[in-house]
N, C-alpha and C positions, 0 to 999 in steps of 0.2 A: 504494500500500500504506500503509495506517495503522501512524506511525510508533508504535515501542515503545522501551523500555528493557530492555536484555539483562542478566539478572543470570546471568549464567553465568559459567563459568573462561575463555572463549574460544572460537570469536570472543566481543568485548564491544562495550561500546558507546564509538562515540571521537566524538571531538571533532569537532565542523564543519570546523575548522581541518585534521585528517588526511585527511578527507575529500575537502576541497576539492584539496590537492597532488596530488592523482590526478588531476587533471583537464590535467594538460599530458603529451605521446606524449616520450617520450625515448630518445633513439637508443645501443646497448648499449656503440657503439665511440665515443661524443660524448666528449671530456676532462671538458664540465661534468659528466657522468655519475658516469663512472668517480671523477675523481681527486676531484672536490667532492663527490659524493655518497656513494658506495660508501666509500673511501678516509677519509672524515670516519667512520662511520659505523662501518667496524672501528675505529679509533681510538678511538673513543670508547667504545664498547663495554669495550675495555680498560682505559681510564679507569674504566671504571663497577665494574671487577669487583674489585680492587684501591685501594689506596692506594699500594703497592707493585708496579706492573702492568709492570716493567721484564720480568719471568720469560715475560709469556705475551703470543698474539698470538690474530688470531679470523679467523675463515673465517665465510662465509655460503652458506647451501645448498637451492637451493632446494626446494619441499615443506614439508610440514609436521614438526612437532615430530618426529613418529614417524623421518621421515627421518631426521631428525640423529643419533637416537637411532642406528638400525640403523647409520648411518654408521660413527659412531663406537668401537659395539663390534665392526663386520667389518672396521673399518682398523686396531684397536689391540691386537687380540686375537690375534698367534702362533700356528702350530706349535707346543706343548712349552709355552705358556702356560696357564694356568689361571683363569677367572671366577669369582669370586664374588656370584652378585647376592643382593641382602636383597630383599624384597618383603613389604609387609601391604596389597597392594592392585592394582590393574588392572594399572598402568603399569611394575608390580616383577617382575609376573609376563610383560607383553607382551614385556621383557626378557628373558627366557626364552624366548619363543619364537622371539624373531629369535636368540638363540646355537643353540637349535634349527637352523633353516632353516640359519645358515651352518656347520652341523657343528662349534662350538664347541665344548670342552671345559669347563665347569661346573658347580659347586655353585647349588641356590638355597635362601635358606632364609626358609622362610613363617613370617609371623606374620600373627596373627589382624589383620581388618581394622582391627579398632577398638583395636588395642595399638602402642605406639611399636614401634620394631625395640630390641630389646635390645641395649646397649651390651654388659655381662656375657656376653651369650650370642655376639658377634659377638668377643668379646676371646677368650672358651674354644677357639673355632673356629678364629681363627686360629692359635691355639696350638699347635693339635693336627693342623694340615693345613699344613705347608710347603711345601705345590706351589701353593698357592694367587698367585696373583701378578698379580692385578688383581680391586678390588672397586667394584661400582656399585651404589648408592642413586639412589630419589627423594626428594627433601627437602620435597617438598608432595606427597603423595600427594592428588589429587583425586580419590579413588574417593568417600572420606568426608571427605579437610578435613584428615585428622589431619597433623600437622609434625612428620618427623621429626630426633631428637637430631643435628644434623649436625657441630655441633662435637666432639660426644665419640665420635662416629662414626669421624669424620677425625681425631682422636687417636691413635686405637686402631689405623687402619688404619696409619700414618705410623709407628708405634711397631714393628710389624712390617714396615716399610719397603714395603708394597706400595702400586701405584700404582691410581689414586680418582678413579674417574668420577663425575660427581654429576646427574644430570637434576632441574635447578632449573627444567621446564617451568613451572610456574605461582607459582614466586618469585621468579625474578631480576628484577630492579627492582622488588617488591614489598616485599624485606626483607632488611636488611643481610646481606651477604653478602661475606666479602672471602677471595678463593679462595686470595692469599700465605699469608694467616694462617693459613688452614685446612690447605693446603697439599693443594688439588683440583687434580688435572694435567688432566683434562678436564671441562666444566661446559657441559650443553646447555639450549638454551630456544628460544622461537620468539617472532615478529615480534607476535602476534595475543594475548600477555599482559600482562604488568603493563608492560609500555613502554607498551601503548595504541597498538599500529598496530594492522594487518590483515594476514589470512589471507595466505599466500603462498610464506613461506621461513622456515628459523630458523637456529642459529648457532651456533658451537662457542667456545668461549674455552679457549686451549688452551697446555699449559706446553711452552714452543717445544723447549725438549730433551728433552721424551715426542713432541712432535709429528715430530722427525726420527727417530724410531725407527718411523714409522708408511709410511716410503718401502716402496714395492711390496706392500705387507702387503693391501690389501684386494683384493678378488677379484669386485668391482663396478667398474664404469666410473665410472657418475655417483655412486657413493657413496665414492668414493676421496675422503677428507678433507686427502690431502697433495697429490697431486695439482690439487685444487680451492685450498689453500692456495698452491701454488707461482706457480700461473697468475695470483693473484689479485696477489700479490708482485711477481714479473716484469711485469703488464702493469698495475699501480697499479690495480687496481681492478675487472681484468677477468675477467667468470665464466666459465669455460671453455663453458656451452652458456648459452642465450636466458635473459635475467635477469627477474626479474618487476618491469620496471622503474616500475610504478606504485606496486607496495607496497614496492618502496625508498623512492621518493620519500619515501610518506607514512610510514614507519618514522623516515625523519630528521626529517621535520617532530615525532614523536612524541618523539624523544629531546629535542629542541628544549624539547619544551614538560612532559616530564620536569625539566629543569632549571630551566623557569623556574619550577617549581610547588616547588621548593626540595631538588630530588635524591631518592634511595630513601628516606632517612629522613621528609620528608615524605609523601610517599606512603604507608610504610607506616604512620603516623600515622591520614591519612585511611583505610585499609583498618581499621586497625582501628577508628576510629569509626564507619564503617559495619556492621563486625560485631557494635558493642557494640549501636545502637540496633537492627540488625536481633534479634538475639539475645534483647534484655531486653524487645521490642516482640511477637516471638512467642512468649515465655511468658505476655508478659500476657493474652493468647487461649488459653492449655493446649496449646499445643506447646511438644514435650521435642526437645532437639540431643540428635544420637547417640551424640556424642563428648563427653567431660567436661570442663570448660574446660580445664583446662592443657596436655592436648595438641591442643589446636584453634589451626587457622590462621585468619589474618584474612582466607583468599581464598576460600574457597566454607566453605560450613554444610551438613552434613545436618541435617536435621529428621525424626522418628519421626511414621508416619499416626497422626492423633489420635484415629482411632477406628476397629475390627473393617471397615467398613462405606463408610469414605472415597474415594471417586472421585479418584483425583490428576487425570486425565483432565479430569472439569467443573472442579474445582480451576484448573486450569491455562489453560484455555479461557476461567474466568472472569476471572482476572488477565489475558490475553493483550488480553482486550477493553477491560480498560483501560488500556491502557499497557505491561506487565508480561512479561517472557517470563522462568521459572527452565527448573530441571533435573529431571529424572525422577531416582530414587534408581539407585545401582549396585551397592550388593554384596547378596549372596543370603539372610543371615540375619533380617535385618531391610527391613520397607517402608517405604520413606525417600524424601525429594526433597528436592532442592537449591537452593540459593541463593547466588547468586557474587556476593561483596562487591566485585570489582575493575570496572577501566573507568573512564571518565568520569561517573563517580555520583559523590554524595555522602550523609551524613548524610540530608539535608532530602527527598532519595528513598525511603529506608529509610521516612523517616515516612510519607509518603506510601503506600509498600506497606504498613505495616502497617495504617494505616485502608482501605486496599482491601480487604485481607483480612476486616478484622473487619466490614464490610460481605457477603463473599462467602457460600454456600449448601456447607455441607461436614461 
């Protein structure tokens, strides 16, 4: 297969180096596994979420993003409890569905795609609804890119003493984030974003005195988060069922080389230099972003079809043939596609896409 470059949220494009770690078979019950691998791996996780990470501890689970997600809300979520989810976009509302499915009790409230979640209107609400007693945000909404307010979000919620899930699927290690400060008791993401591993599992970082409140609460086997947590505690490192022990592997090769590339803050440096020259390289062609800078993240871009009459389709087929693989657009008012700034890209790529493009037929 002719190799490409993935500009998507995830899967991305990783390094030789993550790659390569996948290339040795490792046994689930081995010590080097478990305690050197796994065991390193929460750990550092915890380090990465905090400067202050004495409060919280991390489970790994495996599946994807979505897993962790449903995990989380059918282990924390009570009898006699109440949700609140905000949503301006796919992953705010798939939120809703899974409280659907497990007969949760919830609020949700929509905001338009292309508008932050209202601080004011999240503060009126809580105000006016004291049953409410647990609130979840996504903080990168990748339907469009847009970032939402998460510090004044997690103000507001804290202020009303309710406890703050946050699905950082497509920012954690991306962009500073420090869950003491914010004071997020649960924060989910997966192996296959801005750490730069691969598909496989993702992860909970979790405020260990909301995490023991979550003992017998879920009403799944495999999705039991304290369960999966206890096991993981008592046996240093061991998953209660078959671990996906290649893309551990390369998940710790990835943190590895997270740090040496000089931690989130560099990274999110390079994200957003790729955003800028992607950004300022497809206006110079007459493409408009959906979103207007200031609420725009530096991890994926929507872009507006440039014209009535646009094939995203040959568009995409012709990029793909040179190198190049984006994203189809996803919300329904506007014809949009995507472009993911994260991964093992750089600047010097951007440039490169963008004289592709302005060579392309569109």
């Amino acid at each position: 297969m002719k190799p490409y470059i993935l500009l998507t949220p995830g899967p991305l494009t990783t390094t030789e180096t993550v790659k390569e770690a996948m290339m040795t078979d490792w046994c689930t019950w081995d010590e080097d596994y478990n305690v050197h691998i796994v065991e390193e791996i929460r750990n550092s996780l915890v380090a990465l979420s905090s400067r202050h990470p004495d409060e919280y501890t991390s489970i790994l689970l495996q599946g994807s993003g979505t897993y962790c997600v449903e995990a989380v809300i059918g282990s924390t979520i009570k009898p006699g409890d109440k949700l609140l989810i905000l949503s301006n976009g796919a992953y705010g509302d798939r939120m809703g569905n899974i409280a659907e499915y497990h007969g949760i009790d919830y609020d949700l409230l929509a905001f338009d795609e292309t508008e932050q979640i209202s601080v004011s209107y999240v503060d009126d609400y809580l105000a006016h609804n004291a049953d409410i007693t647990h609130v979840a945000i996504v903080h990168c909404e990748t339907t469009t890119g847009i970032l939402n307010p998460l510090k004044d979000i997690a103000h507001i919620v804290k202020v009303y003493g309710k406890r703050l899930i946050v699905d950082a699927m497509s920012s954690f290690g991306g962009i500073p984030i420090d869950l003491q400060e914010l004071g997020v008791d649960f924060m989910i993401s997966s192996a296959n974003k801005c750490i730069q591993g691969v598909p496989g599992f993702g992860f909970i970082i979790a405020r260990k005195s909301e995490l023991m409140r979550c003992r017998g609460v879920s009403k799944s086997l495999s999705l039991d988060i304290y369960d999966q947590w206890e096991t993981m505690e008592k046996g240093h490192g061991k998953w209660r069922f078959t671990s996906p022990t290649h893309v551990v592997r390369a998940f710790k090769q990835a943190m590895e080389e997270l740090t040496e590339e000089g931690g989130v803050t560099a990274r999110y440096k390079r994200y957003c230099e790729n955003h800028d020259v992607l950004v300022n390289g497809m206006r110079t062609l007459g493409f408009e972003t959906l979103l207007p800078d200031e609420v725009q993240s530096p991890i994926i871009t929507s872009f507006l079809y440039p014209h009535k009459g646009f094939d995203f389709k040959s568009f995409y087929v012709q990029l793909k043939e040179k190198g190049f693989v984006i994203y189809p657009g996803k919300i329904s008012k506007a014809d949009t596609f995507r472009i993911g700034n994260i991964g093992d890209v750089y600047p010097d790529d951007f440039v490169r896409l963008i004289e592709t493009i302005r060579g392309c037929r569109y």
